[in-house]
C-alpha positions as CSV (number, residue, x, y, z in Angstrom):
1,X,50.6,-15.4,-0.7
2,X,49.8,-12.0,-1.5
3,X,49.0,-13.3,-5.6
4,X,46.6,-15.8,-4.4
5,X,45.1,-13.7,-2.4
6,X,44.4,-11.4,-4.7
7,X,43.5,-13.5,-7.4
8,X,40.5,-14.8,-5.0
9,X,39.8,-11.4,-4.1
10,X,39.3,-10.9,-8.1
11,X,37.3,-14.1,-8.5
12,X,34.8,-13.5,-5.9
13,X,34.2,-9.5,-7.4
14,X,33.7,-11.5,-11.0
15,X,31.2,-13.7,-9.2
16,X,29.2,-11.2,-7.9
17,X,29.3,-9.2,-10.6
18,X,28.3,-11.9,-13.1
19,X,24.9,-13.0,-10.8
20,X,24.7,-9.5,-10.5
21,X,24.5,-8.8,-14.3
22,X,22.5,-12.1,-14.4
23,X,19.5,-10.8,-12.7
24,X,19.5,-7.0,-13.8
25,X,19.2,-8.6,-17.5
26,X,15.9,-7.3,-19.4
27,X,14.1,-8.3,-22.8
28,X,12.2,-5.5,-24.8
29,X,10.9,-8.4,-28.2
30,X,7.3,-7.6,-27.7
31,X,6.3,-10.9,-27.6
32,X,4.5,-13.9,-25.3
33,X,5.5,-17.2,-25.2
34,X,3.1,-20.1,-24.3
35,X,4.0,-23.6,-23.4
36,X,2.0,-26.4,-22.4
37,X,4.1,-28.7,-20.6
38,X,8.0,-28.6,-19.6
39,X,10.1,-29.8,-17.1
40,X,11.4,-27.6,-14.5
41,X,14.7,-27.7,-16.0
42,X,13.1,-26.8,-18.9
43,X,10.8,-24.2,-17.8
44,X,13.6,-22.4,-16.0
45,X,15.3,-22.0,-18.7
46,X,12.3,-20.4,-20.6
47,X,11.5,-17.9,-17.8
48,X,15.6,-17.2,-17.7
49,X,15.0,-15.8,-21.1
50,X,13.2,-12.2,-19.5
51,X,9.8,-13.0,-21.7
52,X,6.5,-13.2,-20.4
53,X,5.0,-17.0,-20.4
54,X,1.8,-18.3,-20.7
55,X,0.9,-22.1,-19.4
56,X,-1.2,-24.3,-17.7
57,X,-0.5,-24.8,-13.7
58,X,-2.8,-27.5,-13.1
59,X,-2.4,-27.3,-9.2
60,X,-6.3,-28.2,-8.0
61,X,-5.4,-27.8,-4.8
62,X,-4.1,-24.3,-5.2
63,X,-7.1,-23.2,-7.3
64,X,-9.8,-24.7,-4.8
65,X,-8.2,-23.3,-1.7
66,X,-7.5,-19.8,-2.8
67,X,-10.6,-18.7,-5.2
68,X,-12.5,-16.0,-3.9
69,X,-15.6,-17.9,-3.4
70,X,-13.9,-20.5,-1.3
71,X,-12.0,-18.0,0.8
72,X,-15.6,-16.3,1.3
73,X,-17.8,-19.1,2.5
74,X,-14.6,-20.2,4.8
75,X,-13.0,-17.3,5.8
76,X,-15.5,-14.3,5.8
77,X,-14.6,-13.0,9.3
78,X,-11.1,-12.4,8.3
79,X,-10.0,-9.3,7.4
80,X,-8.2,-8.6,3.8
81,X,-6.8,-4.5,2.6
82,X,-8.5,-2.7,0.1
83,X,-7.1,-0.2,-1.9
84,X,-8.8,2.7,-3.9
85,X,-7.3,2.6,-7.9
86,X,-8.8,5.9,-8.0
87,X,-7.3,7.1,-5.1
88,X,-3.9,9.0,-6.2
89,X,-3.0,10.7,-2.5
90,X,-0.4,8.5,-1.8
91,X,0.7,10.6,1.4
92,X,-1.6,8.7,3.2
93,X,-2.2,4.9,3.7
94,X,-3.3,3.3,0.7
95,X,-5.2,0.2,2.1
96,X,-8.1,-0.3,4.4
97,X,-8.8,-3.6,6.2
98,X,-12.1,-4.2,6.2
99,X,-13.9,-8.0,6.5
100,X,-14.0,-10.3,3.8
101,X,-17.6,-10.6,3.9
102,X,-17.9,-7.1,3.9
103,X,-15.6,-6.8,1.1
104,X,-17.6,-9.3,-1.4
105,X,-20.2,-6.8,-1.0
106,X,-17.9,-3.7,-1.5
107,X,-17.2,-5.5,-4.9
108,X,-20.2,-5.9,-6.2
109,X,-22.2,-2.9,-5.2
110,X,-19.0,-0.8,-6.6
111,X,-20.6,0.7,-9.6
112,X,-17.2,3.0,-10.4
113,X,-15.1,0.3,-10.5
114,X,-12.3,1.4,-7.9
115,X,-11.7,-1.1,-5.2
116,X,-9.6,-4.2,-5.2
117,X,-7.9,-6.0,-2.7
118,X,-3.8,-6.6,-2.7
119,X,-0.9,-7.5,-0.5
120,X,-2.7,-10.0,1.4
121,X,-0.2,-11.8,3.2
122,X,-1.1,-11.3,7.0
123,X,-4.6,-12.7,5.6
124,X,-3.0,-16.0,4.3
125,X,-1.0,-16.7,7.3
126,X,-4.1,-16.2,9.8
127,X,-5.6,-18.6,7.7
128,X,-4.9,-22.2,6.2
129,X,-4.6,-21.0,2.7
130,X,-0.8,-19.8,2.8
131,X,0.3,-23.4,4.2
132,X,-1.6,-24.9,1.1
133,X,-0.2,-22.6,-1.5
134,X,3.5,-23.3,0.0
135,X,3.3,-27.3,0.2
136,X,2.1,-26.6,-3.5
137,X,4.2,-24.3,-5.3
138,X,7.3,-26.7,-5.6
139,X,7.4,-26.8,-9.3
140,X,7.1,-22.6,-10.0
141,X,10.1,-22.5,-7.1
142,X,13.3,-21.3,-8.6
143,X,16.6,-22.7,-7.6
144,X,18.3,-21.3,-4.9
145,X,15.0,-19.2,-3.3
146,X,15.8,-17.3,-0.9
147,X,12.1,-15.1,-0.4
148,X,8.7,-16.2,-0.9
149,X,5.8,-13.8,-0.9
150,X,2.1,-15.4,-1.6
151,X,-0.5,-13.1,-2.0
152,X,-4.5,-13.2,-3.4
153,X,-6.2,-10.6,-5.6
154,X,-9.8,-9.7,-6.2
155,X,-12.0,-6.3,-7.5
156,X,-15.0,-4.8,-8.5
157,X,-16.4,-5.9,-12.4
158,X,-13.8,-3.5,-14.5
159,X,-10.8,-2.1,-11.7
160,X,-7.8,-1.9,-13.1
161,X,-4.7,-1.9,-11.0
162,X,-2.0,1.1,-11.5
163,X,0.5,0.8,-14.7
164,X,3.8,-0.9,-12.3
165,X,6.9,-3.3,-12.1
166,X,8.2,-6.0,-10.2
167,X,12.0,-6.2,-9.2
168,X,11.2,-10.0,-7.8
169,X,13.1,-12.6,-9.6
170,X,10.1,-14.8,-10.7
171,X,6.5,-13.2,-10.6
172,X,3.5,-15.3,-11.5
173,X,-0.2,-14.8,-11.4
174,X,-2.7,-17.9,-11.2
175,X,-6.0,-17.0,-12.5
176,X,-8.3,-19.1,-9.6
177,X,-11.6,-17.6,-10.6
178,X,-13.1,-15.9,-13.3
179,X,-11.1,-14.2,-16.1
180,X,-8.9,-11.2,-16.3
181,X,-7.4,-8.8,-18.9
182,X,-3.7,-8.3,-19.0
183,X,-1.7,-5.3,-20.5
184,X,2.2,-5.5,-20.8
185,X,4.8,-3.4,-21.9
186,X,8.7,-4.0,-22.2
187,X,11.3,-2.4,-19.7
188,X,12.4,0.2,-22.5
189,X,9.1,1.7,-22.1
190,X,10.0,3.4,-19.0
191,X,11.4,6.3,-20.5
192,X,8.0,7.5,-22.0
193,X,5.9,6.7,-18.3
194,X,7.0,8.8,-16.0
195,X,7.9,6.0,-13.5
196,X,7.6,7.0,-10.0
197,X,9.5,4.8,-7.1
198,X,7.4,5.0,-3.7
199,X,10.2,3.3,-1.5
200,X,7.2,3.9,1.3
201,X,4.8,1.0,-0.5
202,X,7.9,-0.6,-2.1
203,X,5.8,-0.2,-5.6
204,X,7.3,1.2,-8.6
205,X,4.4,2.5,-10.6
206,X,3.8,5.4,-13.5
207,X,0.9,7.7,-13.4
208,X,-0.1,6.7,-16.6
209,X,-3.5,4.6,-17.4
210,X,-2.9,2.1,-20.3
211,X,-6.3,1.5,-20.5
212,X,-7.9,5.0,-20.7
213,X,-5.1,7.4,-21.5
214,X,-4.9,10.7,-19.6
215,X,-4.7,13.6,-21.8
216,X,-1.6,15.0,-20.7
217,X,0.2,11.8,-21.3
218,X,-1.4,10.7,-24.9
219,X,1.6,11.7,-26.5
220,X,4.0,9.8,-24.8
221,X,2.0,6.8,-24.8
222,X,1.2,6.8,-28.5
223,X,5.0,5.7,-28.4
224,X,4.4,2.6,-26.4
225,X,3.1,-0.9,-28.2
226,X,1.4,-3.1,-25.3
227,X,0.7,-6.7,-25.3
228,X,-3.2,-7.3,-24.5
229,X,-5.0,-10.5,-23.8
230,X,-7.2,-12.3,-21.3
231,X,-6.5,-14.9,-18.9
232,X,-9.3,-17.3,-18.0
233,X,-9.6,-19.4,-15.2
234,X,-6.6,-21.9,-14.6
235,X,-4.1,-20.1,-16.4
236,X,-0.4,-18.6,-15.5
237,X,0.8,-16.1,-16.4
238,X,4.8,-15.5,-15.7
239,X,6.2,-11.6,-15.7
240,X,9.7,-10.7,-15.9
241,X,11.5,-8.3,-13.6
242,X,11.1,-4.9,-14.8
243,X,8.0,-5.7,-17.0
244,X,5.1,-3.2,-16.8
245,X,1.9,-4.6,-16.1
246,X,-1.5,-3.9,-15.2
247,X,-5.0,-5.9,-14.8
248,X,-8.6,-5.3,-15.6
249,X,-10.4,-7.6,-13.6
250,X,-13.9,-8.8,-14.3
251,X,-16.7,-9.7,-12.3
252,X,-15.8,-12.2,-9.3
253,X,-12.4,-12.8,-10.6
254,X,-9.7,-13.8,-8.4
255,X,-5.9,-14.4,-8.6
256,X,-3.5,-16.2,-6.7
257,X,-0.5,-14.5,-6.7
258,X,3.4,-15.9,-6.3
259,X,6.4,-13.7,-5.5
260,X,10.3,-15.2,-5.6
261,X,13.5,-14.0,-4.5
262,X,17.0,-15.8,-4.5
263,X,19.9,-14.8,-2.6
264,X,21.7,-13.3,-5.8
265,X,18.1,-11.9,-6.7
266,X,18.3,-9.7,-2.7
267,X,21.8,-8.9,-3.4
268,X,21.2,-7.3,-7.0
269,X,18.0,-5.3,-5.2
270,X,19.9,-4.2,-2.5
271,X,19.7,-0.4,-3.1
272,X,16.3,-0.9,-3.4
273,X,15.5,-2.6,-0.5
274,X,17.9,-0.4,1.8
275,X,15.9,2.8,0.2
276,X,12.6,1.2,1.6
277,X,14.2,0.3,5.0
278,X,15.3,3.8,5.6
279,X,12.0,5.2,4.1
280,X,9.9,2.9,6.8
281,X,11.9,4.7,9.6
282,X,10.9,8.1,8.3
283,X,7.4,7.6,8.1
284,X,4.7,8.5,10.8
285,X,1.0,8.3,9.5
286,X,-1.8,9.8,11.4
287,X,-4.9,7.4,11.4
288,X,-7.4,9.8,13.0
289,X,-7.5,14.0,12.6
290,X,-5.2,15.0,15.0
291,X,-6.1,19.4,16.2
292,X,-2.4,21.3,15.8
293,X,-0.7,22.1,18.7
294,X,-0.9,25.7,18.1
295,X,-5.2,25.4,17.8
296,X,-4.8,23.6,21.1
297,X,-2.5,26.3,22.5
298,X,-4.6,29.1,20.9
299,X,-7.7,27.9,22.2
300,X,-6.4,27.4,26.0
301,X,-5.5,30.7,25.9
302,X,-8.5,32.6,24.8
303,X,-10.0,30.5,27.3
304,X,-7.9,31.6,30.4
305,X,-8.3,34.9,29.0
306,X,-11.8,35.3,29.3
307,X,-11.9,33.4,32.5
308,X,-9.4,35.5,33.7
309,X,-11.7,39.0,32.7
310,X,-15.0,37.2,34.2
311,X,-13.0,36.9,37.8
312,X,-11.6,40.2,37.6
313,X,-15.2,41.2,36.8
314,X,-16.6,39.3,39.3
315,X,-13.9,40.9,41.7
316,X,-14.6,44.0,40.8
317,X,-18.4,43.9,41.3
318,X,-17.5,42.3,44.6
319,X,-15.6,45.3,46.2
320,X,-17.8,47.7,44.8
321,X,-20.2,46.0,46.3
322,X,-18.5,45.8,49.3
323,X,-17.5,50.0,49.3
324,X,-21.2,50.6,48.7
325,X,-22.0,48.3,51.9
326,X,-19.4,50.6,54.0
327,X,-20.7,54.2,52.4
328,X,-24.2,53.0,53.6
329,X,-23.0,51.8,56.9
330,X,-20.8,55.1,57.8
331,X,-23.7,57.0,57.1
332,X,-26.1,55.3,59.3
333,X,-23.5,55.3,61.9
334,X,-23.1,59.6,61.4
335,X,-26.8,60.0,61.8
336,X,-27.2,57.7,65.0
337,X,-24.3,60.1,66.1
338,X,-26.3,63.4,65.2
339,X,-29.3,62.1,67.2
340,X,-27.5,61.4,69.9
341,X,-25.7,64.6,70.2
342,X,-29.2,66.0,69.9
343,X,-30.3,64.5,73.0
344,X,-28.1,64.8,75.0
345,X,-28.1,68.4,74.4
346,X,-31.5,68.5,75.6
């Protein structure tokens, strides 16, 4: 009994370990496939191979429901969360809501190119757009999904979003609108980008910018070979796990973005996601300037202080007052007394 029990014991660690293995795998060939038609059996087993793809997701539905100029003659009351690129105090919170209406105009009058709008999903749900996007996703669905995460994206004419990863299983990004620039760079690239986990946003992101190098990290980026195109309009683009990737958007683009997890997938990011669980518990933000208990406490003080000298001032003032009242009475009184004696003398 004990042997068999042991031998499933040792069939169930292989398991996991196996699916584990399976979904920590990375690619580093520096290259980009593109397909034009497959079957799902068939395109699984193309994304299974860690590359990105390129194809066609004829899906009119998706594309005419989720472009930005649908979503903003429909839907401008709605608020979506924009987020500074330029904006590196990631202390604080990173994204604003503001109105979609208001947000169209945000995008065009931006003439620095540093808003665009991200992680979008309480904007979908409020709306009809995430129920259109999930009855229409079947065929870019992996097996076994366990975790779907929809999402839209939009900028200002030239903001490019920050040099980061995905740990999802299957990551794809519909171009609905407009056209986009893409730069991509294999996992083994980490080592030269100073990759910084923020367990707070749940985004794994380097400091670096691929598409205007800061000076102070020229050198190690000169050891990096990227992968640069453009997507137009209608096109998919598929990014492994562990890719890096970031996108230059041009003017009224729009991307529909689709996010997949699978059991095996929540189970291999399970340090991860238990790292952002107990970061969420840790965090307080302050959405409005809060004056220091000690100001507070400092300023009550000096207050009672000086109210405290004005009474005894006042109380002082008072009795003298009052003593001067009572010098000037007794004397009256004495000389009232002199006269009288005086009188009756006589």
């Amino acid at each position: 009994m004990k042997a068999i029990f042991g031998f499933f014991i040792f069939c169930l660690v292989l398991f996991l370990y196996l699916h584990i293995q399976f979904h920590l795998k990375t690619s580093d060939d520096l290259e980009m496939y593109e397909i034009d038609s497959a079957s799902k059996d068939k395109f699984e087993e193309i994304c299974n191979l860690r590359q990105p793809v390129l194809f066609d997701f004829d899906n009119y539905k998706i594309v005419q429901t989720s472009s930005l100029d649908y979503l903003a003659s429909n839907y401008n009351a709605f608020e979506i969360k924009i987020r500074n690129s330029k904006d590196q105090d990631y202390a604080s919170e990173i994204y604003m809501p503001l109105p979609l209406h208001a947000a169209v105009k945000l995008f065009n009058d931006d003439k620095n190119s540093s808003y665009f709008t991200e992680n979008n999903t309480d904007f979908l749900q409020e709306t009809a757009v995430f129920k259109n996007l999930q009855y229409n996703d079947e065929y870019l669905r992996p097996y076994m999904v366990s975790n779907c995460n929809y999402d839209i994206m939009s900028a200002s004419q030239g903001t490019q979003t920050p040099f980061r990863y995905e740990i999802n299983y299957r990551n794809y990004f519909l171009v609905t609108q407009g056209s986009v620039q893409v730069k991509l760079a294999p996992p083994k690239s980490a080592r030269y980008l100073h990759p910084a986990n923020d367990y707070e946003n749940f985004e794994f992101r380097s400091p670096v910018n691929p598409w205007k190098t800061q000076p102070q990290y020229t050198a190690d980026f000169d050891k990096i070979k990227c992968l640069e195109f453009t997507l137009n309009a209608g096109k998919t683009l598929y990014i492994p796990a562990y890719w890096w990737y970031s996108i230059q958007f041009n003017k009224n683009a729009s991307i529909s973005c689709f996010r997949y997890r699978t059991y095996m997938n929540n189970l291999a990011i399970l340090p991860q996601i238990a790292m952002y669980g107990l970061q969420i518990q840790n965090v307080k933000r302050n959405v409005a300037k809060k004056a220091s208990l000690d100001e507070l406490k400092t300023k009550t003080s000096s207050q009672e202080i000086i109210t405290d000298i004005n009474e005894t001032n006042n109380e002082n003032d008072n009795d003298n007052n009052n003593q001067q009242h009572l010098e000037n009475d007794g004397i009256m009184a004495a000389n009232e007394v002199i006269q009288t004696t005086e009188i009756s003398d006589l």
